[in-house]
Steps between C-alpha positions, in 0.01 A plus 500: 500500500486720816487909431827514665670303296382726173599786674855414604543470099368823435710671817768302330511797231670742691575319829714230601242264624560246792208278534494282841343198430161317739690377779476139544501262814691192613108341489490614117854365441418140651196501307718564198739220639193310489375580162174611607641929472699654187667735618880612416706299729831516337519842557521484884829295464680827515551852488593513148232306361233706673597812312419524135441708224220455254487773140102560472439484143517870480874450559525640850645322750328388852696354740353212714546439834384165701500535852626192714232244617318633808309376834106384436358773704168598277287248711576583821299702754623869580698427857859467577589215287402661154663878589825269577449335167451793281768672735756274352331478127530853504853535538548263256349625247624825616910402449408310200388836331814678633711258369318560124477836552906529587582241195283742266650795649163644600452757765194747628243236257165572441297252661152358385350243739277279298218378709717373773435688784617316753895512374422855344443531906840331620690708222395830491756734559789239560629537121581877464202560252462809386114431437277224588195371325222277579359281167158387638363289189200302690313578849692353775183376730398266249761324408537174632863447551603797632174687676629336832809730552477701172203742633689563791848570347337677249315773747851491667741555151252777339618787744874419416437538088591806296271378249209230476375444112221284464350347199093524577285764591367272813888491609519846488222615685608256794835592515453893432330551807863464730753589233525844345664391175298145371475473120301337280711349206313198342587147371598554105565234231758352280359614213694421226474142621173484500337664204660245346167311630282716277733423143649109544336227281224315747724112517167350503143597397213400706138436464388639815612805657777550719481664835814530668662576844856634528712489817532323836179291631505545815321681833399779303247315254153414537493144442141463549364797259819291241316157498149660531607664153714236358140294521273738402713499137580150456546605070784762623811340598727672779833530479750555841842619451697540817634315848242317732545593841248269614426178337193444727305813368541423107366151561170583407589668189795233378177255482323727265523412168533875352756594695903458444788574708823567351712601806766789541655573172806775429421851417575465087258226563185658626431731157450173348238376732307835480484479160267193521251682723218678429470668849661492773413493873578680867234284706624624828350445827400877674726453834692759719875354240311547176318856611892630453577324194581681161586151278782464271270289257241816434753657275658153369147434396420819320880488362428208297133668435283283708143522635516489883231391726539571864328523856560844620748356795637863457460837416631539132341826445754548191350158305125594550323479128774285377446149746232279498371477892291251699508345830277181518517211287247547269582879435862396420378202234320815322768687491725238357229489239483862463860573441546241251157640308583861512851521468685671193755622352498929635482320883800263429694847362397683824551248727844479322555829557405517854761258586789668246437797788556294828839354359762441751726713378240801564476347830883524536519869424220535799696346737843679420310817480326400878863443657693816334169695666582314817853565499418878400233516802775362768788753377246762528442409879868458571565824366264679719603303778814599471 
């Protein structure tokens, strides 16, 4: 689940929260119609149905919003015919939000952008905000569906925020060179939810070990250091929890006969899975997207008191001593080995620990306390402007 979505519910608190959904296109909508997308199509039948309100299981409420279907613009070129088509998303969008703003009776909101630049762009300053934020969760340049426009937007959006907050140290020291106020406030954990991976009863007991992978498979992974691994410990079997983006680049692995995939699963889920492994994995590829990542899955891991091994894709100066690093095939294989021989019971408890820190609702009080500094800061210049 994205950071954003964590942090709505923990903004939900003391805010009334009013989340705007991904905004979808008439391509994703036929490719619904054609059963090859899921995506919520009922919901673009009408005003009403595209406003909702969901209670987060600590009881707050979070109103939903899902904007109406918009024009496929991502793929084409900057020029006339993809300003016009953003032109016209943008307003949109823009009068959508209005209209949910007006039946919440919302004025002067706090806005946080969440890694959308290029409406963050279109938006800024059109809905009265009394502060605006940028939430800049991966590196822009390397990602793959939205590096085309999103770089530029974003170089374009960052002079009109009050605030960027940024969840990696790499994101920070990018984006603190042209903005005066960029803060680092880092990915947390469910953590409740997922210690419960360090107490359930394992449903099955195996003869080999298991190593396991949580989370998406897709661009970020090194497939090649996966199946170099997988076949250098044909007696460990490998479990994969989690979507496939790319059917093409598991193909090696599905034929091995160690490895199992178990697809995308719900959240209560997952605990149950990490119970049955005896480490866990982040065998990330080092590109210019991963250098910025801080992963969810570090502290779901150590939650449930796992045993990572991990390339160093990133800087995680916090998790030195307590992850098991290597970069090349053979190097990772040992430390599999060496984190299921030299693991006990005092690095389980401090790994548990660790992750008991970096819960979301610590990360919560960061960002409320990041805004109210904000707001503080900008009263502060009005007043001595005026």
């Amino acid at each position: 689940m994205k950071p954003i979505v964590h942090l709505s519910k923990q903004l939900a608190h003391e805010h009334r929260v009013l989340f705007v959904e991904y905004a979808f296109t008439a391509k994703d909508a036929m490719l619904a119609v054609l059963g090859k997308k899921d995506i919520p199509l009922r919901r673009f039948m009408s005003r009403k149905a595209s406003l909702r309100k969901v209670t987060v299981p600590e009881g707050h409420p979070v109103h939903v919003l899902t904007p109406p279907l918009m024009l496929p613009a991502g793929r084409l070129p900057q020029g006339r015919l993809y300003d016009w088509a953003m032109r016209v998303n943008s307003q949109r969008l823009l009068r959508t939000v209005r209209w949910a703003m007006h039946q919440l009776d919302m004025e002067s909101p706090i806005v946080i952008n969440a890694f959308n630049p290029v409406y963050g762009k279109a938006l800024a300053g059109h809905l009265d905000e009394q502060l605006l934020a940028y939430f800049c969760y991966d590196e822009i340049r390397g990602t793959r569906w939205n590096s085309k426009h999103g770089t530029t937007a974003e170089e374009a959006f960052l002079p009109k925020t009050d605030l960027i907050i940024t969840t990696s140290v790499g994101l920070q020291k990018a984006r603190q060179t042209t903005h005066d106020n960029c803060q680092l406030i880092k990915n947390g954990v469910e953590f409740d939810l997922f210690n419960r991976g360090a107490t359930l009863d394992r449903l099955t007991q195996s003869s080999s070990p298991i190593v396991g992978y949580v989370g998406s498979l897709d661009d970020r992974v090194d497939y090649a250091l996966l199946e170099a691994v997988c076949a250098a410990l044909p007696d460990h079997t490998f479990h994969f929890v989690g979507r496939v983006t790319d059917d093409s680049a598991v193909a090696a692995l599905e034929r091995m006969p160690n490895v199992r995939f178990f697809g995308p699963q719900s959240p209560a889920r997952l605990p149950h899975f990490l119970r049955q492994m005896d480490v866990c994995l982040m065998p990330f590829a080092r590109t210019t997207f991963t250098q910025g990542m801080y992963p969810l899955k570090i502290n779901e891991y150590f939650a449930a008191g796992k045993a990572v091994v991990s390339t160093r894709f990133a800087p995680l100066a916090e998790f030195e001593g307590h992850i098991h690093y290597a970069d090349e095939a053979f190097a990772f294989a040992k430390a599999i080995q060496d984190a299921l021989t030299t693991d006990n019971t005092a690095d389980r408890a401090s790994r548990i620990a660790m992750a008991r820190q970096n819960d979301w609702s610590a990360r919560g009080r960061a960002i409320r306390r990041a805004i109210a500094q904000t707001l503080a800061r900008k009263q502060q210049t009005l007043s001595i402007a005026d």
